[in-house]
Every structure is written in structure tokens, then in C-alpha cells.
N, CA, C and O atoms as a CHARMM CRD file, in Angstrom:
* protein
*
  348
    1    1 UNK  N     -7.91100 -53.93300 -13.39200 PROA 1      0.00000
    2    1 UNK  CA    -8.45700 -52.85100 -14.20200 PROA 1      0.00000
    3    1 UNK  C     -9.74200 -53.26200 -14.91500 PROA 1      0.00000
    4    1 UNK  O    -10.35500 -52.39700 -15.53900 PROA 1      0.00000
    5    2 UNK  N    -10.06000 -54.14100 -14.88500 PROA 2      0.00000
    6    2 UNK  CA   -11.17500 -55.22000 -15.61300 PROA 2      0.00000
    7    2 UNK  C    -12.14900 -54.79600 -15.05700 PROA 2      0.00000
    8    2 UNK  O    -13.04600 -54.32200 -15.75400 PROA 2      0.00000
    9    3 UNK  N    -12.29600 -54.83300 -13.49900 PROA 3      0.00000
   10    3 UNK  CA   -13.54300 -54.02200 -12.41000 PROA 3      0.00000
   11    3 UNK  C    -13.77600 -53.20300 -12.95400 PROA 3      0.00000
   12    3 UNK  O    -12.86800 -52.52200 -13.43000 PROA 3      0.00000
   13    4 UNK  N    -15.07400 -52.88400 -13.14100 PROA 4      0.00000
   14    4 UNK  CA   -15.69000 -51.61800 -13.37600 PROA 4      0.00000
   15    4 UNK  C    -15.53800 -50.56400 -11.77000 PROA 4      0.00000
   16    4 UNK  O    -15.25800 -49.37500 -11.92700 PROA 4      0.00000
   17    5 UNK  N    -15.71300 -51.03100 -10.51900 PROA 5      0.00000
   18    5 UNK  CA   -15.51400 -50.69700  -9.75700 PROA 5      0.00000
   19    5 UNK  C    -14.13400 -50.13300  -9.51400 PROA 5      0.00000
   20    5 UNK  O    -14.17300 -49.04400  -8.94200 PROA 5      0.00000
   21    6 UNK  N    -13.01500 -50.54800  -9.77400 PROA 6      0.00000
   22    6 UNK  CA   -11.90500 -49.61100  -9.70000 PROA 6      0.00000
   23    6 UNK  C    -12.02200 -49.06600 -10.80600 PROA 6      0.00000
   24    6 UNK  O    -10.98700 -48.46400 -10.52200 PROA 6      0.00000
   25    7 UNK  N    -12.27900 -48.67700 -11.82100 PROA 7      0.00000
   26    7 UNK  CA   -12.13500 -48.01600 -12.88700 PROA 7      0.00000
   27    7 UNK  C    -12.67500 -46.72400 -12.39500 PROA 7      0.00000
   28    7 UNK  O    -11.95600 -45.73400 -12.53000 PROA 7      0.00000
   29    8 UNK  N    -13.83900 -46.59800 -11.84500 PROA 8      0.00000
   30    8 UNK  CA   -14.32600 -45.14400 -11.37800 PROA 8      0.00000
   31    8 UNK  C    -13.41700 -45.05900 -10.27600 PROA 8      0.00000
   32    8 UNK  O    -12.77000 -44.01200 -10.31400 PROA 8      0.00000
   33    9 UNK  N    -13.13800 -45.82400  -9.27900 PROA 9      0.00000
   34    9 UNK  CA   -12.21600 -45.15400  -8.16400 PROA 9      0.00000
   35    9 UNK  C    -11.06700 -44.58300  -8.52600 PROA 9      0.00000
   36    9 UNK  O    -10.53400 -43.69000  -7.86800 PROA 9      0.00000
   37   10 UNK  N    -10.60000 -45.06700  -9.61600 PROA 10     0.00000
   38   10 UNK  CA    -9.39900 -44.62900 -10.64900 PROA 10     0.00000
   39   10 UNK  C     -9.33100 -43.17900 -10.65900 PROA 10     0.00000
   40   10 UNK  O     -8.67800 -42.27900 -10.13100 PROA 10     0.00000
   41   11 UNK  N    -10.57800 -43.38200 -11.73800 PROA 11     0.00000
   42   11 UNK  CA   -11.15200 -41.90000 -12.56900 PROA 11     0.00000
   43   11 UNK  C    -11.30700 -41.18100 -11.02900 PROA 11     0.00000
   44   11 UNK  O    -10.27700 -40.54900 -10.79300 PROA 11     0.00000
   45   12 UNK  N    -12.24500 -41.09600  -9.96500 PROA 12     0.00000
   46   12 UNK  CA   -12.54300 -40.75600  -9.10600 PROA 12     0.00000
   47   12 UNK  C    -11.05500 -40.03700  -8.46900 PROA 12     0.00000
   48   12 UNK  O    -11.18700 -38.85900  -8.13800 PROA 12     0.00000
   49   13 UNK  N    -10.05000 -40.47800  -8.32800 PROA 13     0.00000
   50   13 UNK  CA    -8.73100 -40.40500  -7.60300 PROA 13     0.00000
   51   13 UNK  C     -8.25300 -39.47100  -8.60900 PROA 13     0.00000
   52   13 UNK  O     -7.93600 -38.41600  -8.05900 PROA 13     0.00000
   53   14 UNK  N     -8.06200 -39.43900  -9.97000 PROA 14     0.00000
   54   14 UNK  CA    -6.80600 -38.86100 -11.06500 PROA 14     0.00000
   55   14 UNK  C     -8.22800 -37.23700 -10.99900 PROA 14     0.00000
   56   14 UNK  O     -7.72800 -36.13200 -11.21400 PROA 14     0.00000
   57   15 UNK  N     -9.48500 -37.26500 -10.77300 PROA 15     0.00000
   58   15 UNK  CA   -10.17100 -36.01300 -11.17900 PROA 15     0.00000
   59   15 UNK  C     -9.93500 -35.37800  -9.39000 PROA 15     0.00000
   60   15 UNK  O     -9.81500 -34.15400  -9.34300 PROA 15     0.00000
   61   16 UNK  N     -9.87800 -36.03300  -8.16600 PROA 16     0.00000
   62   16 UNK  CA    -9.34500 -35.34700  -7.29300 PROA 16     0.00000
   63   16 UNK  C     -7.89600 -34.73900  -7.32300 PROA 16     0.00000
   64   16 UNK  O     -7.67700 -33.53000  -7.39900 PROA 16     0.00000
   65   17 UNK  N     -7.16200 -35.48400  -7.27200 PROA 17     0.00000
   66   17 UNK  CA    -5.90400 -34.75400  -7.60000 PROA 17     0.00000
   67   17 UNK  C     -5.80900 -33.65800  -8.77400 PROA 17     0.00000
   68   17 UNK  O     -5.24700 -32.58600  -8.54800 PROA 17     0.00000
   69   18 UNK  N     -6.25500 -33.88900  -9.77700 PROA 18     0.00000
   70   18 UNK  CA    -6.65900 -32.58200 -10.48100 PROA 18     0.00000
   71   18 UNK  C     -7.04700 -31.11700  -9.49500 PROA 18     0.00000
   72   18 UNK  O     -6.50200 -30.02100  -9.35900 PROA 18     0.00000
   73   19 UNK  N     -8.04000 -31.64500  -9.03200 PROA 19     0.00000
   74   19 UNK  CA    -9.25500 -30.53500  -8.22800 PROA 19     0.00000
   75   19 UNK  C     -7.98300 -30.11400  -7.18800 PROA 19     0.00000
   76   19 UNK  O     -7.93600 -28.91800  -6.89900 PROA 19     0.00000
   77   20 UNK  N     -7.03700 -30.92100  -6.65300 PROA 20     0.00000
   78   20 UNK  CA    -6.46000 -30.79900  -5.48100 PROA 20     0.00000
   79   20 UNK  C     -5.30600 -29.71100  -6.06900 PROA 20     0.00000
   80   20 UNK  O     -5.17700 -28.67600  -5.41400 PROA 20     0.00000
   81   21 UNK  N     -4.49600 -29.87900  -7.21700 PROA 21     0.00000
   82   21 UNK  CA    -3.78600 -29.12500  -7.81100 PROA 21     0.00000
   83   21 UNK  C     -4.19400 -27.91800  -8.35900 PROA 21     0.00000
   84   21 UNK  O     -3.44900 -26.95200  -8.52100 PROA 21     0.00000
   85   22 UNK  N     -5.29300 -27.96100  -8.62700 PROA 22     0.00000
   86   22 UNK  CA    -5.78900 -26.72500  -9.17000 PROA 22     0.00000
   87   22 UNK  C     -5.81900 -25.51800  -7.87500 PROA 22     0.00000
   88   22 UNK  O     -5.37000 -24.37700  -7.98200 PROA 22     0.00000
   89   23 UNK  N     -6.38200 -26.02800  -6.81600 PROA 23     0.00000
   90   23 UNK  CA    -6.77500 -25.46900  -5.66500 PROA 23     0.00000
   91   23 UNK  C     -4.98800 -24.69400  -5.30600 PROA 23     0.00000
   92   23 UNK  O     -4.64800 -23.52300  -5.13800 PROA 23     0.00000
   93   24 UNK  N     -4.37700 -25.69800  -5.30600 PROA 24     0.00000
   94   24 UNK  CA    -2.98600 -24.97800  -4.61300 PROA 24     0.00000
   95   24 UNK  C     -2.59800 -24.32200  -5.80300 PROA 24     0.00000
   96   24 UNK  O     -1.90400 -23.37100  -5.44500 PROA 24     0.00000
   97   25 UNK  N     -2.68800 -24.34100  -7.01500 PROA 25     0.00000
   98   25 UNK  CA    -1.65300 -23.49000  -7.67900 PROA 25     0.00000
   99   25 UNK  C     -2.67900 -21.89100  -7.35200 PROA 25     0.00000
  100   25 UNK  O     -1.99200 -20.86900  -7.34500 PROA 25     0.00000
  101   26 UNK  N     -4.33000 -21.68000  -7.08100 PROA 26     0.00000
  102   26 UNK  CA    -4.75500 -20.56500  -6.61600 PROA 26     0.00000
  103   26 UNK  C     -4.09900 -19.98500  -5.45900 PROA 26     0.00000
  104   26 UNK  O     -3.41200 -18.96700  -5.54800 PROA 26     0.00000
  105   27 UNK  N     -4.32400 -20.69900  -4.22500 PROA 27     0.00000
  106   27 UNK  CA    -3.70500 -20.22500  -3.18700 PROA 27     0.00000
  107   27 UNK  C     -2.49700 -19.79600  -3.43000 PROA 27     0.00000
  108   27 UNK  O     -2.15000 -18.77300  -2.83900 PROA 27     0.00000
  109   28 UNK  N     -1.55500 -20.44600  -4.34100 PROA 28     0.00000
  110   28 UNK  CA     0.07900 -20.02600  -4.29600 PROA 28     0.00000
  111   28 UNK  C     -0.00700 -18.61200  -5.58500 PROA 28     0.00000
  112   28 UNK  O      1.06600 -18.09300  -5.89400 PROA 28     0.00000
  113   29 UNK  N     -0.86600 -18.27100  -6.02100 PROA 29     0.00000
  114   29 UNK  CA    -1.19100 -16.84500  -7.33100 PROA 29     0.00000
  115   29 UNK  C     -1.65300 -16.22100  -6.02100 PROA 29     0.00000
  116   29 UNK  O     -0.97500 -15.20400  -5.87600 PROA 29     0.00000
  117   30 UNK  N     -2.54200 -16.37200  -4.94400 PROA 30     0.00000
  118   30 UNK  CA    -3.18600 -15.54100  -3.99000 PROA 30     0.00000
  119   30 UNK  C     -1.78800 -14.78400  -3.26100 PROA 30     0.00000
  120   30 UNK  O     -1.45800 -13.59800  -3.28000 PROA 30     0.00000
  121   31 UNK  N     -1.03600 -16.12500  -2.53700 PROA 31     0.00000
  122   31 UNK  CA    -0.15100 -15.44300  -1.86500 PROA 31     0.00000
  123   31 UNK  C      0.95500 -14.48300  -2.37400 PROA 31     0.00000
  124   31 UNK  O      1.62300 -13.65800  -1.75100 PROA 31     0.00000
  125   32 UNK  N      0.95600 -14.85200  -3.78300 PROA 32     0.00000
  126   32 UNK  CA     2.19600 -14.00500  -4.55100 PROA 32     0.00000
  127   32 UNK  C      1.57200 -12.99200  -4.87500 PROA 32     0.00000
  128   32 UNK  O      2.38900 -12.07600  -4.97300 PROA 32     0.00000
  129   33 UNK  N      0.50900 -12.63100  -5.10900 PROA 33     0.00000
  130   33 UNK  CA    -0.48800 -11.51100  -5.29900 PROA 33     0.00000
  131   33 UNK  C     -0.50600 -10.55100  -4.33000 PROA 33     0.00000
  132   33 UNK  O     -0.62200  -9.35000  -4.57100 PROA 33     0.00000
  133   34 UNK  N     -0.39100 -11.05100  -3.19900 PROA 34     0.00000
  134   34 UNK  CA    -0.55100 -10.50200  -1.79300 PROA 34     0.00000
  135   34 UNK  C      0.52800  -9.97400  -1.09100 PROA 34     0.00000
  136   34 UNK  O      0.49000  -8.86500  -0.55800 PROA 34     0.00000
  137   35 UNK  N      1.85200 -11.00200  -1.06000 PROA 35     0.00000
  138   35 UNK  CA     3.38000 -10.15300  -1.20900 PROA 35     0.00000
  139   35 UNK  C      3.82900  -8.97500  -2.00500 PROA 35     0.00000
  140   35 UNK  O      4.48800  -8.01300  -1.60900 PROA 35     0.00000
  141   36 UNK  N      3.39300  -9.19900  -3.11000 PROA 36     0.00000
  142   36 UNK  CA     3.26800  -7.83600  -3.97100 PROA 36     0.00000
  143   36 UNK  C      2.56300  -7.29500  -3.97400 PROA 36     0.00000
  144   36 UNK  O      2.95400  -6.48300  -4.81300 PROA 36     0.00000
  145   37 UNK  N      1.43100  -6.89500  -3.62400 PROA 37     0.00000
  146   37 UNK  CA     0.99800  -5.84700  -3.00800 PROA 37     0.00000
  147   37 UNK  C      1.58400  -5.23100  -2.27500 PROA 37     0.00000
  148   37 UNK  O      1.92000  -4.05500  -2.41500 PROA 37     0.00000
  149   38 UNK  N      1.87300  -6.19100  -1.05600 PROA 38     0.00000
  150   38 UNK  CA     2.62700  -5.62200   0.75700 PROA 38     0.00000
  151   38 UNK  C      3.71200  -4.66500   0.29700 PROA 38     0.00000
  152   38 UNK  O      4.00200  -3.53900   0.70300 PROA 38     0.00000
  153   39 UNK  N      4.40700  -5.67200  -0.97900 PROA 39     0.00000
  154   39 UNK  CA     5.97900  -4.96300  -1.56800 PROA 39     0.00000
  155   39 UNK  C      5.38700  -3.27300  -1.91600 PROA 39     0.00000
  156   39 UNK  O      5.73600  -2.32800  -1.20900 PROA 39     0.00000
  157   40 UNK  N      4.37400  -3.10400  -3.21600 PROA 40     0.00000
  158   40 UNK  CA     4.05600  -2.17300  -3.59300 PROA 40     0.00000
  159   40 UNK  C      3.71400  -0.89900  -2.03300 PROA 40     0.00000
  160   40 UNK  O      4.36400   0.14600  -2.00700 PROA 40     0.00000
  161   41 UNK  N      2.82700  -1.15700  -1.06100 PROA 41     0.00000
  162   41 UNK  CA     2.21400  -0.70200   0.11900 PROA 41     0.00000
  163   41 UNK  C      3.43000  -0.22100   0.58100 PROA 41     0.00000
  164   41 UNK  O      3.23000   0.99200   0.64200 PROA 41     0.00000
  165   42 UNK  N      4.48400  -0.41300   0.91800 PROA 42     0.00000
  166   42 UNK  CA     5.70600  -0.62500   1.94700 PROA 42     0.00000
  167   42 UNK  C      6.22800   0.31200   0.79000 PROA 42     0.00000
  168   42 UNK  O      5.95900   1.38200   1.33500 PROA 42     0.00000
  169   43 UNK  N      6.80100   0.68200  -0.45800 PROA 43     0.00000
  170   43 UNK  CA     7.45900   1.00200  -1.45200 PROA 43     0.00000
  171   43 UNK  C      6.80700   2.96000  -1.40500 PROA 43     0.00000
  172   43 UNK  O      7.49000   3.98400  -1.38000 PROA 43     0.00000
  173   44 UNK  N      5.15400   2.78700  -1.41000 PROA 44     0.00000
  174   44 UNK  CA     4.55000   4.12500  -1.06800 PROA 44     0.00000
  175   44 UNK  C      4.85900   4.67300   0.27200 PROA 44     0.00000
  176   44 UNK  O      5.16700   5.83700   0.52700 PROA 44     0.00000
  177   45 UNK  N      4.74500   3.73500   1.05200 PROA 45     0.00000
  178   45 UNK  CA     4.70800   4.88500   2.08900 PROA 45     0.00000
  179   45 UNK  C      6.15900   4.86000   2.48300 PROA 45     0.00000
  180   45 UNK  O      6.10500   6.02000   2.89100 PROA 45     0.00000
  181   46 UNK  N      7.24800   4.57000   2.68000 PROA 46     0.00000
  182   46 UNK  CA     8.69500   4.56300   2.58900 PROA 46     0.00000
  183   46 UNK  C      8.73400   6.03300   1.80900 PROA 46     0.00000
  184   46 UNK  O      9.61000   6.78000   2.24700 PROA 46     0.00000
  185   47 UNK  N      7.87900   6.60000   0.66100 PROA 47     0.00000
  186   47 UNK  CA     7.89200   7.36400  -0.32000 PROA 47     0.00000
  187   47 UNK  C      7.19500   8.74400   0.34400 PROA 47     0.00000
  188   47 UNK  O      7.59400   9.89600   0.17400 PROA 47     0.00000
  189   48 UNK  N      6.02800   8.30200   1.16000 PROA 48     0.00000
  190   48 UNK  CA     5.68100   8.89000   2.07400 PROA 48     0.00000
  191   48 UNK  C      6.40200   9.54300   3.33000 PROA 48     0.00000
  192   48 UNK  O      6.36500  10.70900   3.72400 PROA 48     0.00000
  193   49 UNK  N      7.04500   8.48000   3.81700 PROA 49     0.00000
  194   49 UNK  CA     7.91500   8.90500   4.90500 PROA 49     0.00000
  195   49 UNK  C      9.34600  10.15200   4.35900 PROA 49     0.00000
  196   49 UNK  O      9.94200  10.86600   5.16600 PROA 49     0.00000
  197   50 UNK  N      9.56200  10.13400   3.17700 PROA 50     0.00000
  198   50 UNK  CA    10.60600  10.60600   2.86000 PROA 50     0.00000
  199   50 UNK  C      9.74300  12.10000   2.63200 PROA 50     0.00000
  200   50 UNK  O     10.44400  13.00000   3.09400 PROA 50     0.00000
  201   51 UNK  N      8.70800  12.53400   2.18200 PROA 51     0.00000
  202   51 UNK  CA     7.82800  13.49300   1.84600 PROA 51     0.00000
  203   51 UNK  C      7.98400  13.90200   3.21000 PROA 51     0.00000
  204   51 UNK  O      8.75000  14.86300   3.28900 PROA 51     0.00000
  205   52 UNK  N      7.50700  13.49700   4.37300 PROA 52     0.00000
  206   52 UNK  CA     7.11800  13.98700   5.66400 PROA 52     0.00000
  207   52 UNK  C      8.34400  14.33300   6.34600 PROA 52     0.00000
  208   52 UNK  O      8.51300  15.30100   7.08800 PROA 52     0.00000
  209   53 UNK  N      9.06500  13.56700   6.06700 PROA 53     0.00000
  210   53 UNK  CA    10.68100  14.01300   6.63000 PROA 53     0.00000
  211   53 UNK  C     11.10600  15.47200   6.14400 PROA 53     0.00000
  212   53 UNK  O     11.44400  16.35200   6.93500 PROA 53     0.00000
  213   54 UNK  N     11.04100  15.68400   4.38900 PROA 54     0.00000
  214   54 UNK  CA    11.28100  16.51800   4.26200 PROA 54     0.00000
  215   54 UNK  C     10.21600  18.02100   4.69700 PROA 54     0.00000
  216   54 UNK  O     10.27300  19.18600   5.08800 PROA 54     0.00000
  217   55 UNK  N      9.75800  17.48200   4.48900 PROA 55     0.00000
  218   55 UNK  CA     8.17100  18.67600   5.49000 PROA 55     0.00000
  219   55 UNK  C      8.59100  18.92400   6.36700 PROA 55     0.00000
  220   55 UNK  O      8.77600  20.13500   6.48800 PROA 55     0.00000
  221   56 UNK  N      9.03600  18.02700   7.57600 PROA 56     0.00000
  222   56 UNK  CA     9.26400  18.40500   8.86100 PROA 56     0.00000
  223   56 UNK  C     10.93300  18.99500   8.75300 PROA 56     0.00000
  224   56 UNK  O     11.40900  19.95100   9.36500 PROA 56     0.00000
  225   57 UNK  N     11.44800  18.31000   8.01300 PROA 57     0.00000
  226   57 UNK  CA    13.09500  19.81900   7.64300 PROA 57     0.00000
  227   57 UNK  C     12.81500  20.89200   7.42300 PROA 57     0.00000
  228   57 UNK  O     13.52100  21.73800   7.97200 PROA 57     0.00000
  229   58 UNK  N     11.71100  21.36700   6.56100 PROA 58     0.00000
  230   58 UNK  CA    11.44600  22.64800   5.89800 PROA 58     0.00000
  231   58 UNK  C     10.85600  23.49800   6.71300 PROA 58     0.00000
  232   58 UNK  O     10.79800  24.66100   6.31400 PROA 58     0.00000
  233   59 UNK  N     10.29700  23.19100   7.97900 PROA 59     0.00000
  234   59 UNK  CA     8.97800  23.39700   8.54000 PROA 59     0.00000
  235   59 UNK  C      9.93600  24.35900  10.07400 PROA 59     0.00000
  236   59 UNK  O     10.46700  23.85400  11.06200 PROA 59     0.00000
  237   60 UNK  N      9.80500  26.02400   9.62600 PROA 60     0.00000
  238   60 UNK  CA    10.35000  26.61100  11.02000 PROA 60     0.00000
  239   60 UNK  C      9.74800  27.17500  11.94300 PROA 60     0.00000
  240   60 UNK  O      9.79700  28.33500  12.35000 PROA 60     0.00000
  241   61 UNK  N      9.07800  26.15700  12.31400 PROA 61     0.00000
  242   61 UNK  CA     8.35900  26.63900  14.05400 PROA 61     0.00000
  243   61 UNK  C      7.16000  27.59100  13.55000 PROA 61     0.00000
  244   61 UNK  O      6.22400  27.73800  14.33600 PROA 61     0.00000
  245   62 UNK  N      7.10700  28.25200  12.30200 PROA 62     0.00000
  246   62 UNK  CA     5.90700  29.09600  12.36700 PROA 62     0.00000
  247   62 UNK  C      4.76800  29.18400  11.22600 PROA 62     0.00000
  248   62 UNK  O      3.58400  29.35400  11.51600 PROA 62     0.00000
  249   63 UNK  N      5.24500  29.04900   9.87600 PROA 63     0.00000
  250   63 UNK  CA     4.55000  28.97600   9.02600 PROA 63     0.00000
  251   63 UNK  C      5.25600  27.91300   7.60800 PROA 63     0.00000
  252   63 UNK  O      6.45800  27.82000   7.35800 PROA 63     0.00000
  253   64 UNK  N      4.38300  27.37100   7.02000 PROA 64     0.00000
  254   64 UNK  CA     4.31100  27.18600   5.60400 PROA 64     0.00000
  255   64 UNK  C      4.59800  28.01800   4.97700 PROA 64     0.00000
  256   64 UNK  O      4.49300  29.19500   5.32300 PROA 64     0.00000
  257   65 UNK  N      5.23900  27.44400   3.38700 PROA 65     0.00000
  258   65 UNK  CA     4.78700  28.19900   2.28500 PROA 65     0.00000
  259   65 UNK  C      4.37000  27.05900   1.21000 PROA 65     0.00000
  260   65 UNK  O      5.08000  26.20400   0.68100 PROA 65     0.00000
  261   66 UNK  N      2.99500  27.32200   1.05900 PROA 66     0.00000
  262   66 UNK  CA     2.37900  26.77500  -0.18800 PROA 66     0.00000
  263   66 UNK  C      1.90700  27.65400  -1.04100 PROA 66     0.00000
  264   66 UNK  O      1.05800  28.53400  -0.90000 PROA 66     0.00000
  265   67 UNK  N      2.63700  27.28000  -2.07400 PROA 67     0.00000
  266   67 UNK  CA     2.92500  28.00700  -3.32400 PROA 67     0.00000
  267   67 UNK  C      1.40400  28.33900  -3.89200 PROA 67     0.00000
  268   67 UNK  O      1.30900  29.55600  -4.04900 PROA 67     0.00000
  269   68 UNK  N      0.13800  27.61800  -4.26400 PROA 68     0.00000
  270   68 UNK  CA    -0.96800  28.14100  -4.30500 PROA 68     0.00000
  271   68 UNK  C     -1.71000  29.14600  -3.31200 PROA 68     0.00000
  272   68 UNK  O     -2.55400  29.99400  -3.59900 PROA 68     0.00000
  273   69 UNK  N     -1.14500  28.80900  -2.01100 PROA 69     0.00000
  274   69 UNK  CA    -1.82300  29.38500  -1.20000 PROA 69     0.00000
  275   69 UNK  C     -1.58500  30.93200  -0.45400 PROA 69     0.00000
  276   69 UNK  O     -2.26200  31.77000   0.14000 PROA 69     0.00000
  277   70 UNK  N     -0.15300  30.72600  -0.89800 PROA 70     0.00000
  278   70 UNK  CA     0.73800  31.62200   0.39600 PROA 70     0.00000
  279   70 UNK  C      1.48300  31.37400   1.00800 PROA 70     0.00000
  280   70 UNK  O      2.22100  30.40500   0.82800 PROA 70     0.00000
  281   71 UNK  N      1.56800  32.38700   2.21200 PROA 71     0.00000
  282   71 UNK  CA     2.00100  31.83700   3.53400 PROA 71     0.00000
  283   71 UNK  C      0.50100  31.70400   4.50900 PROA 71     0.00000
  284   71 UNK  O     -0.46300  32.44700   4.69200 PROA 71     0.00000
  285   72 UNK  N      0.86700  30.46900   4.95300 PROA 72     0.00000
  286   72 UNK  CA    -0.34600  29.91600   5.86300 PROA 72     0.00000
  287   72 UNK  C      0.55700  29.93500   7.42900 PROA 72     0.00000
  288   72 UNK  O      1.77300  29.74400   7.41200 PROA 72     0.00000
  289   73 UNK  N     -0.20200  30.18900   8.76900 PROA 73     0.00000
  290   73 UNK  CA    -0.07300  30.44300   9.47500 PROA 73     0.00000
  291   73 UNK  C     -0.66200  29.29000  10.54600 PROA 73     0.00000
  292   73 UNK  O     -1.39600  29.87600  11.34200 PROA 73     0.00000
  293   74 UNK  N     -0.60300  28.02300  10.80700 PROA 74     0.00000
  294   74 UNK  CA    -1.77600  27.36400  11.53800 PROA 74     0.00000
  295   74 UNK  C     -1.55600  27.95600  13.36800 PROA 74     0.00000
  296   74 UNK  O     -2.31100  27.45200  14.20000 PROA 74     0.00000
  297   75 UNK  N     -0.67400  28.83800  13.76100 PROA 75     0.00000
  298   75 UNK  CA    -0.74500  29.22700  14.97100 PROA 75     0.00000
  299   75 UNK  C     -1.70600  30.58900  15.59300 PROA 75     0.00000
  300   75 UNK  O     -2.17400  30.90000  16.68800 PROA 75     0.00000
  301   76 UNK  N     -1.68200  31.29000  13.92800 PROA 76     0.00000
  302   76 UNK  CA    -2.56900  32.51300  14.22200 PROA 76     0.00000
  303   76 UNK  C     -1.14900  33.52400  14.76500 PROA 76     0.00000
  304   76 UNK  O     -1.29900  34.68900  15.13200 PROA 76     0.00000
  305   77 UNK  N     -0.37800  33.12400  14.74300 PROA 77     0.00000
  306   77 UNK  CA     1.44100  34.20300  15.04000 PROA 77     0.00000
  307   77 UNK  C      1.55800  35.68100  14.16200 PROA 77     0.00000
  308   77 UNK  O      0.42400  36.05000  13.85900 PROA 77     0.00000
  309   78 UNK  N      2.07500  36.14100  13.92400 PROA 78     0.00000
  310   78 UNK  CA     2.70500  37.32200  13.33600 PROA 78     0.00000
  311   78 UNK  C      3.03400  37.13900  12.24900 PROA 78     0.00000
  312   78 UNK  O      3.45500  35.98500  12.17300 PROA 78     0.00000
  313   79 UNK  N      3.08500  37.62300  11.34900 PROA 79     0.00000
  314   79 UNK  CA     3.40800  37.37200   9.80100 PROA 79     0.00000
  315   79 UNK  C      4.73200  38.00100   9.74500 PROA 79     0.00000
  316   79 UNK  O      5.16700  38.95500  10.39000 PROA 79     0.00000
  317   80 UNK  N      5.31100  37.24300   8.80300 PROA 80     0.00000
  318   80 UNK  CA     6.93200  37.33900   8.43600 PROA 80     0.00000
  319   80 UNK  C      7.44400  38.69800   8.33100 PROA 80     0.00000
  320   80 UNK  O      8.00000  39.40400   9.17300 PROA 80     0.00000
  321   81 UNK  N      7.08800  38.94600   6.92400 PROA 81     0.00000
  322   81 UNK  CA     6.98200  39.81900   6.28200 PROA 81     0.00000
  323   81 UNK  C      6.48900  41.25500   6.57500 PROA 81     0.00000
  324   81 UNK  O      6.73300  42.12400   5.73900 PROA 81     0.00000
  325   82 UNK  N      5.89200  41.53000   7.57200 PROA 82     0.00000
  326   82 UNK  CA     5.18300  42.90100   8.08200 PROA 82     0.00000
  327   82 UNK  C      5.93600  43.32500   9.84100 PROA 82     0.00000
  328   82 UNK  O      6.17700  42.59400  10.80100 PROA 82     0.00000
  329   83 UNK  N      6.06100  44.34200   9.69600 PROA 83     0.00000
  330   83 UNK  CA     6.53300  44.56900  10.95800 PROA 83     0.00000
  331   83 UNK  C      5.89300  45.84000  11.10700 PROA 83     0.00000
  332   83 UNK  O      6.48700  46.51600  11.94700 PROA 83     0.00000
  333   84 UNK  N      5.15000  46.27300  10.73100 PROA 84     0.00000
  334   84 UNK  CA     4.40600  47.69400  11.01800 PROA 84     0.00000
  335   84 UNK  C      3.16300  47.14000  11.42200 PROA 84     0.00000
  336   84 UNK  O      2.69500  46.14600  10.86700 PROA 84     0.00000
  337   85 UNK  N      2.40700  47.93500  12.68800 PROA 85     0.00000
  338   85 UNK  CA     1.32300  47.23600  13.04200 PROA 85     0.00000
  339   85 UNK  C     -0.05700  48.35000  12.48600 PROA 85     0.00000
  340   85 UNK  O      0.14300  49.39600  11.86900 PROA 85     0.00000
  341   86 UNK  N     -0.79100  48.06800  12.69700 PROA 86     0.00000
  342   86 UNK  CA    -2.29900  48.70000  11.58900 PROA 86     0.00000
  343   86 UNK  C     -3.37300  48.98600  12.70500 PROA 86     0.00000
  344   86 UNK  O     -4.07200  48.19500  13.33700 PROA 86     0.00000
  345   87 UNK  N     -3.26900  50.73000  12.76600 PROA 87     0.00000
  346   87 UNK  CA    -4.08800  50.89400  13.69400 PROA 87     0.00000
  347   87 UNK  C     -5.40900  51.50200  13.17800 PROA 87     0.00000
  348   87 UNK  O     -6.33100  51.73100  13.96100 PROA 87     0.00000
């Protein structure tokens, strides 16, 4: 320990391992950052899928009903509600 020469290889070695620990505890906040996300991503659309499921239960071959809108028609078909035709 008397060497001045190992004394920096010392110092040199204890400030890498520092640098080296620092580095992995980022990567290991990155990856846990990143699982939770995936968790959150996977949690919406699961939330999604249950929305579309029920859409496609509700949904009889001819029209919507959205409550702002009406009844919407995307086939251009006959309307429900009317059975008299308009001459």
C-alpha cells in the first residue's frame, strides 16, 4: 500500500466498480419500468377487448344506437322504425 502506484490502481478499481454498480442498478429501474408499462398496456387493452366484445353482443346485423347521434345505419338499409314509404 506504500506504492503510490497501487494506490491509484486501488482508487482506480473501488471508482470502477462504483461506475459498474451504478450502471446496473439503471438498467435493472429500466427493465422494471418497462414490465410495468407492458403490465399497464396489456391491463388497457384486455379493457378494450371487453368494450369490443360487448359492441359486437349489442350489434344486430343492422344498425347502432349512439345515444348522441341516433340511429346510425353504416349499410345504407331501411330504418327500424318507419315502415311507410315517402312518395
Amino acid at each position: 500500500m506504500n506504492d503510490p502506484a497501487t494506490y491509484w490502481l486501488n482508487f482506480t478499481n473501488i471508482a470502477l466498480l462504483v461506475l459498474v454498480v451504478i450502471c446496473c442498478g439503471a438498467v435493472a429501474f429500466g427493465v422494471v419500468q418497462e414490465l410495468a408499462a407492458r403490465r399497464k398496456k396489456a391491463v388497457s387493452v384486455s379493457k378494450l377487448d371487453r368494450e369490443v366484445s360487448d359492441l359486437v353482443a349489442s350489434y344486430d346485423g343492422h344498425a347502432f344506437q349512439v345515444p348522441g347521434l341516433g340511429l346510425t345505419m353504416a349499410d345504407g338499409g331501411e330504418e327500424t322504425g318507419k315502415k311507410e314509404e315517402e312518395r
